[in-house]
Structures are given as C-alpha cells and as structure tokens.
Backbone bond lengths (Angstrom), bond angles and torsions (degrees), N, CA, C in turn:
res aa  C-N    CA-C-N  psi(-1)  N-CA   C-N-CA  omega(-1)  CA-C   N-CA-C  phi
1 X - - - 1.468 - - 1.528 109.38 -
2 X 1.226 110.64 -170.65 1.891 116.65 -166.07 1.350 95.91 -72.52
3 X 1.101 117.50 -47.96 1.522 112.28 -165.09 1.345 117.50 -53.61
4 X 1.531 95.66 -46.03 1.712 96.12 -179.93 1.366 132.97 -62.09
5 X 1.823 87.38 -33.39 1.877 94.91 174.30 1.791 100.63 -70.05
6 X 0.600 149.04 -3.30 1.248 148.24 -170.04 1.607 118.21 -105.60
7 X 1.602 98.53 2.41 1.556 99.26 170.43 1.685 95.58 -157.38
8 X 1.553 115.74 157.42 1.373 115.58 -161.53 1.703 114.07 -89.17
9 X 0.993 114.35 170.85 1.052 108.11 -170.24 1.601 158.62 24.14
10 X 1.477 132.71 171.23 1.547 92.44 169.69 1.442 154.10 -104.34
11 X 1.349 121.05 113.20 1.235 134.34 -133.77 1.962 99.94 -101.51
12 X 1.200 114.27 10.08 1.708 126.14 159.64 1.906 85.87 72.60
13 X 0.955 138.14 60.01 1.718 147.06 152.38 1.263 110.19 -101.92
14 X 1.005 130.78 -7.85 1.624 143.39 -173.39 1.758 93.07 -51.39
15 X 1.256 110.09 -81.36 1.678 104.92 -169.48 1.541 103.36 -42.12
16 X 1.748 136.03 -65.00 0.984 140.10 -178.08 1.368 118.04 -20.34
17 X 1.630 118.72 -75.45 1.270 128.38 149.88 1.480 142.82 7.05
18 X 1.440 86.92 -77.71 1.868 118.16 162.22 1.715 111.66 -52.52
19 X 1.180 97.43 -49.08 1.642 102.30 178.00 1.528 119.50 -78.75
20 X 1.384 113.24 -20.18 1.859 121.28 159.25 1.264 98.83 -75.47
21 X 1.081 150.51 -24.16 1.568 148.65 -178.91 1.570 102.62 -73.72
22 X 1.606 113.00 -55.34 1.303 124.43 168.79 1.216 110.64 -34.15
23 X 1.513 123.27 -81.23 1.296 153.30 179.74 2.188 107.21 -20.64
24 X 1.676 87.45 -49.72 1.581 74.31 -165.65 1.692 97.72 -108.01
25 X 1.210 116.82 10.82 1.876 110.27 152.66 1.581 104.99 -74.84
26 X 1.523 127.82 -30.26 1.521 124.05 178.24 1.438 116.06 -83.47
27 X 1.448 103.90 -8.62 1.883 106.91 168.84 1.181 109.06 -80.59
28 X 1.791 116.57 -40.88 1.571 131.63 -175.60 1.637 110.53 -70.57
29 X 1.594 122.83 -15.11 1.068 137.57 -161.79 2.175 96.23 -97.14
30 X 1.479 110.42 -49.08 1.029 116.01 -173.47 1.672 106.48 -69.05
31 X 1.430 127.89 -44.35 1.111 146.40 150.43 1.072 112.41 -11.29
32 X 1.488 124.34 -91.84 1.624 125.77 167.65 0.997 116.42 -38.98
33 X 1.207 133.29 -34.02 1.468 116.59 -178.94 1.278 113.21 -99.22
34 X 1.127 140.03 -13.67 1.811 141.29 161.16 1.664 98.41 -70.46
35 X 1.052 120.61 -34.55 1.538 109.30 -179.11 1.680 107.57 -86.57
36 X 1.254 124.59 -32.06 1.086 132.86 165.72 1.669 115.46 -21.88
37 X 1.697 97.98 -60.54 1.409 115.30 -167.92 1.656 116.60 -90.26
38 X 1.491 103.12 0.74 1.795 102.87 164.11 1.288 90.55 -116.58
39 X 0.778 152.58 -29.25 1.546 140.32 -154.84 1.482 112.91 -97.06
40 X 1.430 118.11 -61.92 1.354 117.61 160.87 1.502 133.61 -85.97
41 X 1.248 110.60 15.86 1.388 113.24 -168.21 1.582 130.31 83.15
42 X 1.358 129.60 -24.60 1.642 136.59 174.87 1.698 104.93 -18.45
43 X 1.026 115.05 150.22 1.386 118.91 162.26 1.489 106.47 -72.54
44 X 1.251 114.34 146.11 1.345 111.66 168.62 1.212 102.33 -95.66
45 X 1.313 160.07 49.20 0.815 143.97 130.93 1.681 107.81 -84.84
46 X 1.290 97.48 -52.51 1.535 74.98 -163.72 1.613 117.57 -77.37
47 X 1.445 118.83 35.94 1.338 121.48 158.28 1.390 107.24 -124.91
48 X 1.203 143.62 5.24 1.506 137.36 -140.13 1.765 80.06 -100.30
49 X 1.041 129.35 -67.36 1.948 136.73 -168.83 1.455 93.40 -31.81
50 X 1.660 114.79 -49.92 1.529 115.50 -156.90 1.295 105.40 -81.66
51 X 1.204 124.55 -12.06 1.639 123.38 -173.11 1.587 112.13 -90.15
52 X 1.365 82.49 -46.09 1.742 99.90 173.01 1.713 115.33 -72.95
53 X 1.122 118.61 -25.48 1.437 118.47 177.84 1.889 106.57 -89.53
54 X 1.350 108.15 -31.43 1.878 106.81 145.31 1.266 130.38 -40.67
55 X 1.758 104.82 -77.13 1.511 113.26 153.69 1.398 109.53 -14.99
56 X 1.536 121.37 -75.83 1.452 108.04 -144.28 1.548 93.71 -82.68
57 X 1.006 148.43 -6.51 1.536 158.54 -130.38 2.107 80.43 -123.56
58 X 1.139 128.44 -60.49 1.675 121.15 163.63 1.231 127.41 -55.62
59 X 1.764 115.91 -51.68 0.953 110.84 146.07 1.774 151.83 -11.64
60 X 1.531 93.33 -51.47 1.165 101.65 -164.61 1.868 97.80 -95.29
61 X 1.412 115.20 -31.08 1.735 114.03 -168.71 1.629 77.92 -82.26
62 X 1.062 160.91 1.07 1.779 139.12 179.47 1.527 99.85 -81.47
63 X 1.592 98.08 -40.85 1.730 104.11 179.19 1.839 110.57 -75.46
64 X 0.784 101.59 -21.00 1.764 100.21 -167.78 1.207 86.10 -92.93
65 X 1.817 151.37 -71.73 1.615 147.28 172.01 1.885 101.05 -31.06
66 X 1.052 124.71 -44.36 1.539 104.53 -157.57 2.098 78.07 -90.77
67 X 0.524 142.94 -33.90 1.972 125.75 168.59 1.479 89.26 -51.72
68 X 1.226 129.70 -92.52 1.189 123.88 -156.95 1.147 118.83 -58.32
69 X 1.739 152.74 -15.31 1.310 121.67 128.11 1.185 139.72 -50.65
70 X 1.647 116.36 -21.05 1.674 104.77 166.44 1.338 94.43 -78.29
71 X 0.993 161.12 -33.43 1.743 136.33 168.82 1.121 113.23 -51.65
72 X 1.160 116.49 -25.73 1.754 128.78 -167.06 1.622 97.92 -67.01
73 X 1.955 114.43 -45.14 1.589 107.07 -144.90 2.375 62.71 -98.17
74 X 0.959 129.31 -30.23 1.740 102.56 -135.37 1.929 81.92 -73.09
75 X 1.706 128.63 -15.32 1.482 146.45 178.65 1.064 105.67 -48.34
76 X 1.340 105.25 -74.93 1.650 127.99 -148.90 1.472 109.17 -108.46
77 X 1.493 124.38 -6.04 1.167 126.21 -176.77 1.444 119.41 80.52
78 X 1.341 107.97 -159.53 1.708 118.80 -174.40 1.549 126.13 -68.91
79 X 1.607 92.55 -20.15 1.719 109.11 -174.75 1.104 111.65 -25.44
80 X 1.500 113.51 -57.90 1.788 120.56 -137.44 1.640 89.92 -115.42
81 X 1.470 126.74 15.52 1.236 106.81 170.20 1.253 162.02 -33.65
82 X 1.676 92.63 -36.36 1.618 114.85 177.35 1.562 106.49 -94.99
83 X 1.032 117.97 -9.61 1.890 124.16 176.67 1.426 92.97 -94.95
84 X 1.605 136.83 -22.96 1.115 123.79 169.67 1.401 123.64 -75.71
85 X 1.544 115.86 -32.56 1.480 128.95 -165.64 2.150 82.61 -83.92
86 X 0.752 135.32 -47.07 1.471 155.04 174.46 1.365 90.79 -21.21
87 X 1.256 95.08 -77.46 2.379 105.13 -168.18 1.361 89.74 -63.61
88 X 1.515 127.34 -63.60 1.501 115.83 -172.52 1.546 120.70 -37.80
89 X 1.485 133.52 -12.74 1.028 143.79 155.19 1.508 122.99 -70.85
90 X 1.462 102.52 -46.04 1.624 105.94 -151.81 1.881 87.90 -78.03
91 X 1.682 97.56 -45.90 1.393 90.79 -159.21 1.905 124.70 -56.78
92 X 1.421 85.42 -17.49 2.176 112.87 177.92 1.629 81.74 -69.49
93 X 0.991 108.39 -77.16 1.989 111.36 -164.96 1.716 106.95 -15.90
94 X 1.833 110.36 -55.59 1.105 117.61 -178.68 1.150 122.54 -51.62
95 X 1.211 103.00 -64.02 1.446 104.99 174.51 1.071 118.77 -70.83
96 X 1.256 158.26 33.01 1.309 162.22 0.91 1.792 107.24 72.15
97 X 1.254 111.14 -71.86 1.107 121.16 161.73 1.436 131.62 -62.98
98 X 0.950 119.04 -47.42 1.473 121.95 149.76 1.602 139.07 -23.34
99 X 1.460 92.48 -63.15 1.659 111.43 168.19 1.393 110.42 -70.60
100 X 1.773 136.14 -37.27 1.102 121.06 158.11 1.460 125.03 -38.36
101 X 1.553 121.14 -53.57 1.370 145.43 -146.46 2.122 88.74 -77.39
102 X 1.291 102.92 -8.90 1.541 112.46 -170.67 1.079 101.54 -110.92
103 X 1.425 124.07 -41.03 1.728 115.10 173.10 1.606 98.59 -62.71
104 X 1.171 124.39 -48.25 1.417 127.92 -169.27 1.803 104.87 -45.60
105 X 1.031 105.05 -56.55 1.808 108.57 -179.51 1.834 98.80 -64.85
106 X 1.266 126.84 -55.87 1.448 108.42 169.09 1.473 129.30 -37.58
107 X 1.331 113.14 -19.53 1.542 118.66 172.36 1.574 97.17 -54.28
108 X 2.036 87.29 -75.93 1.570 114.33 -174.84 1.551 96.99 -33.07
109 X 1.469 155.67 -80.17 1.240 174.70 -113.27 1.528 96.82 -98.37
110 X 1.253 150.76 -15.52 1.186 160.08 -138.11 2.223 96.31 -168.07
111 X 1.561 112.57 23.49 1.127 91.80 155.56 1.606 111.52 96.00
112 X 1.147 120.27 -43.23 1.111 122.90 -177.21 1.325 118.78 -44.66
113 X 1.493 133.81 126.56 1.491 120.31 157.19 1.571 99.85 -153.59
114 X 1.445 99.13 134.08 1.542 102.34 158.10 1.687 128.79 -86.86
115 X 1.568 121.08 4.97 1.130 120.03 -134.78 2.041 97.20 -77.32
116 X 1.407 103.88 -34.44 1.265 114.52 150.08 1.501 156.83 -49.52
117 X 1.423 89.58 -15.41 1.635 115.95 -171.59 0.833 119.10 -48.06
118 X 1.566 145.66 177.79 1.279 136.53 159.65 1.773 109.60 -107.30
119 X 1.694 104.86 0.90 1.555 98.94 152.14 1.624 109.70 -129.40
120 X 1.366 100.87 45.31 1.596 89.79 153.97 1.084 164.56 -44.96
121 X 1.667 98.21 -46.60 1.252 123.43 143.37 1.499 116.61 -15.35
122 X 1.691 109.53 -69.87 1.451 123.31 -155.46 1.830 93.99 -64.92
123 X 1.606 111.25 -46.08 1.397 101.48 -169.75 2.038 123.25 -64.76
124 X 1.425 97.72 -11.77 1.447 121.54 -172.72 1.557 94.68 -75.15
125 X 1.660 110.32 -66.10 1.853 113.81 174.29 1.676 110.23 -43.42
126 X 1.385 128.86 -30.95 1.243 122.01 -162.03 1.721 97.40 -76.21
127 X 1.610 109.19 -54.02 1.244 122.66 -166.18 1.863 114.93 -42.28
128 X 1.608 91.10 -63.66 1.427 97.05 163.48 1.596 133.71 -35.71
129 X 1.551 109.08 -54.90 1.635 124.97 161.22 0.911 106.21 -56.61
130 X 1.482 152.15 -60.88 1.617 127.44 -173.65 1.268 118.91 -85.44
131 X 1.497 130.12 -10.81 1.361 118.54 119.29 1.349 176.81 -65.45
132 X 1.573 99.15 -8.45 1.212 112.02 131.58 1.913 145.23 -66.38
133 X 1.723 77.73 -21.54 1.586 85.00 168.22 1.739 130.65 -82.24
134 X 1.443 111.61 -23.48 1.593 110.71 137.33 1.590 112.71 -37.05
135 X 1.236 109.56 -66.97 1.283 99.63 -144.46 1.994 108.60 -59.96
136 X 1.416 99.71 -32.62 1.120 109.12 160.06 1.750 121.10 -43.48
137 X 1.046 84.44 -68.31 1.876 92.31 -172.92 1.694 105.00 -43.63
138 X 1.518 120.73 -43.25 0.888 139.87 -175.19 1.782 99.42 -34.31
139 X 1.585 84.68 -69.29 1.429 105.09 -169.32 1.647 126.62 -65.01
140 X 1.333 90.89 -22.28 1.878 98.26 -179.93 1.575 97.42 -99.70
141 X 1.312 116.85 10.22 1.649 99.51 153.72 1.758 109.08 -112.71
142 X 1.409 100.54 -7.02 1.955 93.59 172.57 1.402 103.88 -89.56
143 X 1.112 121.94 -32.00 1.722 122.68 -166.56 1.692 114.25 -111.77
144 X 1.050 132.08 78.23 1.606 112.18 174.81 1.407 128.31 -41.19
145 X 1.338 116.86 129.96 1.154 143.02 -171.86 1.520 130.56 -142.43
146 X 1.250 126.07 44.31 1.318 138.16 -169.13 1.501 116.01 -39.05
147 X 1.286 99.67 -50.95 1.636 92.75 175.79 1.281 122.55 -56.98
148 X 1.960 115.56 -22.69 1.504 91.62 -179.89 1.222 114.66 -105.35
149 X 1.394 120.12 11.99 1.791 132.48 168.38 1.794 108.03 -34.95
150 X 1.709 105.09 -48.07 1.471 107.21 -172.80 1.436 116.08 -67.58
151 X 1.076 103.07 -56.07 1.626 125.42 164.11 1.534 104.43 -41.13
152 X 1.518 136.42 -77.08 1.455 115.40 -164.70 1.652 107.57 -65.44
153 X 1.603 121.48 -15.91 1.603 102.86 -176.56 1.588 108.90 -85.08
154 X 1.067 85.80 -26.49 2.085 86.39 179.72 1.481 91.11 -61.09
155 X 1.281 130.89 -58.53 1.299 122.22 -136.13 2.369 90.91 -86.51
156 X 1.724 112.68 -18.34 1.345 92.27 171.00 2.089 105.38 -76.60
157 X 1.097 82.13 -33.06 1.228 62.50 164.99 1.396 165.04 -52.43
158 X 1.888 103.41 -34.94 1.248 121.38 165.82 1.898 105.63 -79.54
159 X 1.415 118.81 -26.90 1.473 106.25 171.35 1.604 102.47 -56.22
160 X 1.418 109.07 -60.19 1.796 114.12 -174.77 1.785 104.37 -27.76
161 X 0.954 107.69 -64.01 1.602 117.31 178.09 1.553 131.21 -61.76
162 X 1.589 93.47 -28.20 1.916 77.77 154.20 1.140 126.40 -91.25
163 X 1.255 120.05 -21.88 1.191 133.13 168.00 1.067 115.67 -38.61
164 X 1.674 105.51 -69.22 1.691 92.34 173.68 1.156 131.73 -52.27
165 X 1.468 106.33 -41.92 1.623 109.15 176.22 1.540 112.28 -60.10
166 X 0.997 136.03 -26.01 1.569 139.41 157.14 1.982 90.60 -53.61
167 X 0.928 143.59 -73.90 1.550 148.31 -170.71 0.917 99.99 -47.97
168 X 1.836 139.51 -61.60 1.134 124.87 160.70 2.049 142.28 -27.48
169 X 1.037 89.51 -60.80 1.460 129.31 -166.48 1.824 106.48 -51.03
170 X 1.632 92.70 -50.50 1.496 119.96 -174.82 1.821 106.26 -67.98
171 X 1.668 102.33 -51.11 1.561 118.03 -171.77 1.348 97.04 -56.44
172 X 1.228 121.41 -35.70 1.805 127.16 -170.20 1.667 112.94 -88.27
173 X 1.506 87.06 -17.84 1.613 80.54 -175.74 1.713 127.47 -54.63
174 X 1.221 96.33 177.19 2.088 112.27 -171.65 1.479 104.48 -107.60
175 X 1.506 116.53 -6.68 1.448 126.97 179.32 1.367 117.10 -69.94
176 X 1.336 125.91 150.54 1.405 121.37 178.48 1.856 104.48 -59.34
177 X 0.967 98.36 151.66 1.814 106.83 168.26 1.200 113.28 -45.53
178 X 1.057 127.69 -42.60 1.607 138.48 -157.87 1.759 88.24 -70.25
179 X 1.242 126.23 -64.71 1.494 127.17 -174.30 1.469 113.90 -67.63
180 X 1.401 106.94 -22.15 1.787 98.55 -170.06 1.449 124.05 -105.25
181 X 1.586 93.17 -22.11 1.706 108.06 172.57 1.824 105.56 -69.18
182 X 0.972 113.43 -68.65 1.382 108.16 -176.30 1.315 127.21 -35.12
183 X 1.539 110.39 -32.69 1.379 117.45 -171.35 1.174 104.50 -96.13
184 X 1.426 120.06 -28.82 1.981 116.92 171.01 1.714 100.49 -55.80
185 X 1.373 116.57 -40.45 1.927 120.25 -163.50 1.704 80.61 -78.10
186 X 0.748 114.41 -33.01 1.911 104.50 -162.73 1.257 107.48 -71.80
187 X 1.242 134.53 -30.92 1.667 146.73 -142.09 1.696 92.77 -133.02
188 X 1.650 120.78 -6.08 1.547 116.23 160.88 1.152 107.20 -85.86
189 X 1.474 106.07 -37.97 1.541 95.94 -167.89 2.032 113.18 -83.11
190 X 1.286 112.82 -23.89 1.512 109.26 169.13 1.655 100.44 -59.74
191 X 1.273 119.60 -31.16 1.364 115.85 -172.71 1.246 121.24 -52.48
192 X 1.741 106.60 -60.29 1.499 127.35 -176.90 2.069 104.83 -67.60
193 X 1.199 94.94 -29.09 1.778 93.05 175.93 1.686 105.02 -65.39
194 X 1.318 105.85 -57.57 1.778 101.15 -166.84 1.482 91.21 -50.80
195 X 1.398 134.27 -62.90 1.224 132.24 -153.73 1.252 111.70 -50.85
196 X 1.245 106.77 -48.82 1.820 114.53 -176.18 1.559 106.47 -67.63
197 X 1.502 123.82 -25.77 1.537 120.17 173.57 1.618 109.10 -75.89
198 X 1.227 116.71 -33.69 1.603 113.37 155.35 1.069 131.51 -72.36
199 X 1.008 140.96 4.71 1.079 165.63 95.45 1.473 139.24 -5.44
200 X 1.484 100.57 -56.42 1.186 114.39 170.93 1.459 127.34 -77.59
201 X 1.342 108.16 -8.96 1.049 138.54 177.08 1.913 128.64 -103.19
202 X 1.124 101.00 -18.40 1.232 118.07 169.05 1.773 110.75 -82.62
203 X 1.654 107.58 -24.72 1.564 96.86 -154.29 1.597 85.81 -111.09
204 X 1.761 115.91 6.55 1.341 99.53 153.90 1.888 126.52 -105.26
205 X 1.261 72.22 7.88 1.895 83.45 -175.33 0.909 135.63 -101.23
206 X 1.844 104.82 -49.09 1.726 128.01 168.29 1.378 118.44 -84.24
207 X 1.520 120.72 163.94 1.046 136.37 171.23 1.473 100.40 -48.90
208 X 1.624 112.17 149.04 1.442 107.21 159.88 1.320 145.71 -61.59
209 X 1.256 107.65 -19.56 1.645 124.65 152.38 1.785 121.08 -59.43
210 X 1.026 104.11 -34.29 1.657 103.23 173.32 1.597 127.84 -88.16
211 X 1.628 89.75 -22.65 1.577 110.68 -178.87 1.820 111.52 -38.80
212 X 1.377 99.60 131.88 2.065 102.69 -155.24 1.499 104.17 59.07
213 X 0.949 137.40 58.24 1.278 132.54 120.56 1.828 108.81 -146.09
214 X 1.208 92.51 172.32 1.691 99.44 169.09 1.946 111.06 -130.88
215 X 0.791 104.54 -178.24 1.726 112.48 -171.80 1.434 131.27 41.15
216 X 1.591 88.56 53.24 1.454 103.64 169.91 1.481 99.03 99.78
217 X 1.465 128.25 -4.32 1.611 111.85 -151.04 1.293 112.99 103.62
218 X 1.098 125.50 -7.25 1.567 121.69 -172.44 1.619 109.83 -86.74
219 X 1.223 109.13 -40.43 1.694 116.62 -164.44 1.491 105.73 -111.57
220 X 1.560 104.98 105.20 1.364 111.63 171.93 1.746 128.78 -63.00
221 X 1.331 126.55 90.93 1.788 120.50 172.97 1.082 115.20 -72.71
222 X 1.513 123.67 -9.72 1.753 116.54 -177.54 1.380 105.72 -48.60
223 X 1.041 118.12 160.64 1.797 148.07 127.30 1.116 122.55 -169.10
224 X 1.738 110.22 114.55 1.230 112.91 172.84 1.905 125.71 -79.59
C-alpha cells in the first residue's frame, strides 16, 4: 500500500496499516448513515446505536495504534520516526472524521432533515461525492498511484472551497434561521471531513514537513 512505498524497507507496520485502512472504511461507514438521516429522511434512531458503536469501535483502535507505535519506535528505535509521527496524524484525522459523522446525526437527532427540501437533490449529489471520496482515499493508500495524488488534492480542495462558500452564503443569508443555520452546520461539517480525508492522505504520502498541505507546501488542506 502507499504508506509502505513511502518508507524503505520492512519495518513490521504492515498490521498497523491494515487497521488505518479499517479505521477509515468505519468513518466512511458512520458517514452514510449520519447523512442518511438528514439527507434522505431515515430515522435516526434506527442508525444512531450503529454510528455511535463505530465511533466508539475508532475511538478505541486510535488508542490501541498510537500504544503500539510507541512499542513500534521504543523496538526498532529512531528509524521509522517520521512514518511514526505520520500515522500519529492520519490516525487523529480519522477520528476526526468520526466525531463529525456524529455531529452530523445530532443534526438528524435534533430534527434536522433535508429529505423534503426544495434542494435536496443538491444535498443527495454532495453525499455521494464525499463518499465516494473515502472510497477513493481508501484506495490510494492500498494501491499506489502517483499520478492521481495531484488530481484527488486539487479536486479536495475545490470541494473544501465550495463548501465554505455554501458556509458563507447561508451565514449571510435573508432566510429564516430554521432553513439557513442547519445547512451552514451541514456544509461545515462536509467541509472539515473532505479536509481531514486529505489529510489523511497527505500524512501517508508526504514528507512530514508538508503533511496538510499539497504543492510542495504551498496549499494548505488542514482544518481541524
């Protein structure tokens, strides 16, 4: 996978790895179903146990991976330091993602639904795009693919940016609160997800100095 090409030889991270792969199919898993229940209408109840029993199910491998990389560096020594500080990033990002995918069902849980809207539609197209972009990320850390590294950060990038401008747009709006607040919190939190999936991907690819950004260092993807 990416990670490995991205550091020499074999340095026994293999299980670790596999289980960050784990980690962000159960963020992409909580995801669909918190958007499920504003976007198409689902009850949140009957997804809220499964999101939250995800949650704590990421939760808990971020804490068990960051023990087992300090066994990893106090083992093997200093070698793999910067591939260690690397996951210590990616694996926070996730869970990062996670807790979004949980504010997202607190919308749902507090009432929220677009499934009625009169731009539903638009919130249905978004859902799909930042879920397909897991599945991506997924894949450009099992399979190396350099050429399309440039291509998926430009393109989180331009999501990052409408997004906000959706965050913008809403904060300014002439709409009652009830229609414009929800959708500013809805369109922050797809925001902070793409970022953190570029993200997650940066801190398995780039040097640790570039890690959250792309083009050399020039273009910031963070947001925490």
């Amino acid at each position: 996978m990416v990670m490995a090409f991205f550091r020499k030889g074999d340095s026994g991270l293999e299980s670790i790895e596999s289980r960050i792969v784990a980690m962000l199919g159960d963020a992409r898993h909580s995801f669909d179903l918190a958007t499920l229940a504003v976007v198409s209408g689902a009850d949140p109840d009957s997804v809220g146990d499964d999101i939250r029993s995800t949650d704590q199910r990421i939760n808990t491998a971020e804490q068990e991976l960051r023990s087992e990389l300090v066994v990893h560096i106090s083992v093997q020594g200093t070698s793999d330091i910067g591939t260690v500080l690397g996951y210590t990033l990616l694996i926070k990002k996730i869970e990062r993602i996670g807790d979004q995918a949980k504010n997202i069902l607190d919308l749902a849980e507090e009432g929220v639904s677009f499934a009625d809207a009169p731009d539903a539609g638009e919130f249905l197209e978004h859902r799909q795009v930042v879920s397909a972009l897991f599945g991506e990320t997924i894949e450009l850390l099992s399979h190396v693919d350099t050429d399309r590294f440039e291509d998926y950060h430009s393109r989180v990038y331009g999501l990052r940016s409408v997004y906000e401008s959706k965050v913008r747009e809403y904060m300014h709006s002439s709409e009652p609160a009830s229609f414009a607040v929800p959708r500013a919190i809805f369109y922050r939190y797809l925001k902070r997800i793409v970022a953190n999936l570029g993200g997650v991907l940066t801190s398995a690819t780039e040097p640790l100095p570039h890690q959250d950004y792309y083009d050399d260092g020039r273009t910031d993807i963070d947001d925490d």
